[in-house]
C-alpha positions in Angstrom: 21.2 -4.9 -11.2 18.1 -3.3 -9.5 18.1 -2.9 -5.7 15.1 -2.8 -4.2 14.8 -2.1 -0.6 11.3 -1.6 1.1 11.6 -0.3 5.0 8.9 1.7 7.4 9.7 5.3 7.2 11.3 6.6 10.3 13.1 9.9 9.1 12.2 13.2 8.4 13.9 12.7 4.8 11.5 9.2 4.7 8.3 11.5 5.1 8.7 14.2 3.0 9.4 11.7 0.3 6.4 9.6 1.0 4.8 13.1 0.6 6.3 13.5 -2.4 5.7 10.2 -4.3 1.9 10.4 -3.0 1.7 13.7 -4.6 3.0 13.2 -7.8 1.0 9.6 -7.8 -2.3 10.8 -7.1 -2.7 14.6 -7.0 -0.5 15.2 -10.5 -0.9 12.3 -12.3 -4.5 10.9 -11.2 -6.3 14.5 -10.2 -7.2 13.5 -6.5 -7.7 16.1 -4.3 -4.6 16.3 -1.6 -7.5 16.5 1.1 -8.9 13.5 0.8 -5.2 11.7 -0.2 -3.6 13.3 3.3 -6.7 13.2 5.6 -4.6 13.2 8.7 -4.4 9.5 9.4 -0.7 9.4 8.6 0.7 9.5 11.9 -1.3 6.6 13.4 -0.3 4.3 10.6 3.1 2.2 9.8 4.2 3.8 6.4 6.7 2.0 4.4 8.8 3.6 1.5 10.6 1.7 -1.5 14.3 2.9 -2.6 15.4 1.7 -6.4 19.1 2.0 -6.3 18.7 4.0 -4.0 16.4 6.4 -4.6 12.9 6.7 -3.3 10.1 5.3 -5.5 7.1 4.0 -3.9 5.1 4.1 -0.6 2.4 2.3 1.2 0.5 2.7 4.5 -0.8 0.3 6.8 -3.6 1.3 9.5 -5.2 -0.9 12.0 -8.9 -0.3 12.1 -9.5 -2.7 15.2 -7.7 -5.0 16.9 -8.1 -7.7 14.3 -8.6 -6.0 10.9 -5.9 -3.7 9.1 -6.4 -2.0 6.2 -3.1 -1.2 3.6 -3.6 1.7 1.5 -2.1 4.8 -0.4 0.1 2.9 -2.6 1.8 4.8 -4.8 5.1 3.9 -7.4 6.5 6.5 -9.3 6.6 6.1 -12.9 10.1 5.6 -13.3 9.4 2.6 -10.6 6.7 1.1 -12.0 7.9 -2.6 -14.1 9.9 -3.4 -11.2 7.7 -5.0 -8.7 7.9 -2.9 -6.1 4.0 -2.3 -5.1 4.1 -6.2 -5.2 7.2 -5.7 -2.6 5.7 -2.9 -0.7 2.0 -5.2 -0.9 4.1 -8.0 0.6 5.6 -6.0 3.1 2.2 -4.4 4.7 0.9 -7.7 4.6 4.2 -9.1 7.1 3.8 -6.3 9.2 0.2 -6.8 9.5 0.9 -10.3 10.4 3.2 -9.6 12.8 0.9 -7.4 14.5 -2.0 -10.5 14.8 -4.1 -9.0 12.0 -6.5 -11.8 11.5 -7.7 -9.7 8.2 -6.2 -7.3 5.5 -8.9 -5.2 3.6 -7.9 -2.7 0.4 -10.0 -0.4 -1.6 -8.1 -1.3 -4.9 -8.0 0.9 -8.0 -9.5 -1.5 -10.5 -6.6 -1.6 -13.2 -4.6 -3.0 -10.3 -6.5 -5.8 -8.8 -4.4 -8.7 -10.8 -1.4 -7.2 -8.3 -3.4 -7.8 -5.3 -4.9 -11.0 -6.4 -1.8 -12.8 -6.7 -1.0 -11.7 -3.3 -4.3 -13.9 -2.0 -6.7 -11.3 -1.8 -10.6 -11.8 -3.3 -12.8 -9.3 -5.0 -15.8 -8.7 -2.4 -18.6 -6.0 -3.3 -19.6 -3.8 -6.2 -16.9 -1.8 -8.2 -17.3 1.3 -6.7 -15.7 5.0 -7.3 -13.5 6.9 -4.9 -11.7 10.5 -5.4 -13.2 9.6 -8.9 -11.6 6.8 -9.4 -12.8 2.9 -10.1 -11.8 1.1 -7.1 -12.4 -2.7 -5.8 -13.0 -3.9 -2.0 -10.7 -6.7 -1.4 -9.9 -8.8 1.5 -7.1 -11.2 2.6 -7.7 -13.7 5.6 -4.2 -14.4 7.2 -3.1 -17.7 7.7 -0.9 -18.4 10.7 -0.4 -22.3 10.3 3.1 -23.5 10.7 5.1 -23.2 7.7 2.9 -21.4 5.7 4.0 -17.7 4.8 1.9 -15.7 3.4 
């Protein structure tokens, strides 16, 4: 049976594996520049990290941009990972945490092959396809709901 366990980093083991994972994911396997993927924002946002049986797998950030408005990015799986639903767990995840801090909104800029992930997660295609580190990304946006008894 798979394990999946998604947790915000706190370690120094935690980091350099979210390093890691975000370096195989984008720089190897998708060509973008480690500049633009590690532009120094790391330390100012929450930045989960996915273990499969224990090993690390995945990663995601979460960064407030104002009081009201986060913005979830940098997710990365490794291949060995991917099938398993983790960026759906580590999606889910950013999206409590972002709740819990009285984000009112969620925005993503989504690589385009994976916006059926973040639709099912609630949120909507806004804007013109657009490219980013040379890659064919989406804006999306998710309005949080914080009626009684309704999780999402």
């Amino acid at each position: 049976m798979n394990q999946v366990i998604v947790k915000i980093a706190t370690s120094i083991n935690e980091f350099a594996a979210i390093e890691e994972i975000r370096k195989t994911v984008f720089q190897e396997e998708q060509g973008v520049d480690g500049e633009l993927d590690f532009d120094g924002l790391d330390e100012t946002c929450d930045r989960l990290i996915a273990s499969l049986n224990g090993e690390f797998i995945g990663t995601v950030r979460i960064r407030l941009l104002n009081a009201k408005m986060a913005k979830i990015e940098r997710l990365a799986v490794l291949k060995q990972g991917r099938g398993h639903g983790i960026g759906k767990k580590l999606m889910a995840e950013a999206l409590e945490i972002a709740k819990s801090k009285g984000t009112l909104e969620v925005v993503i800029h989504a690589q385009e092959y994976i916006k059926p992930l973040h639709q099912q997660l609630g949120f909507e295609e806004y804007g013109d396809v657009f490219e980013e580190a040379g890659i064919r990304h989406v804006k999306m946006r998710k309005v949080m709901s914080y009626e009684l008894g309704v999780n999402n």
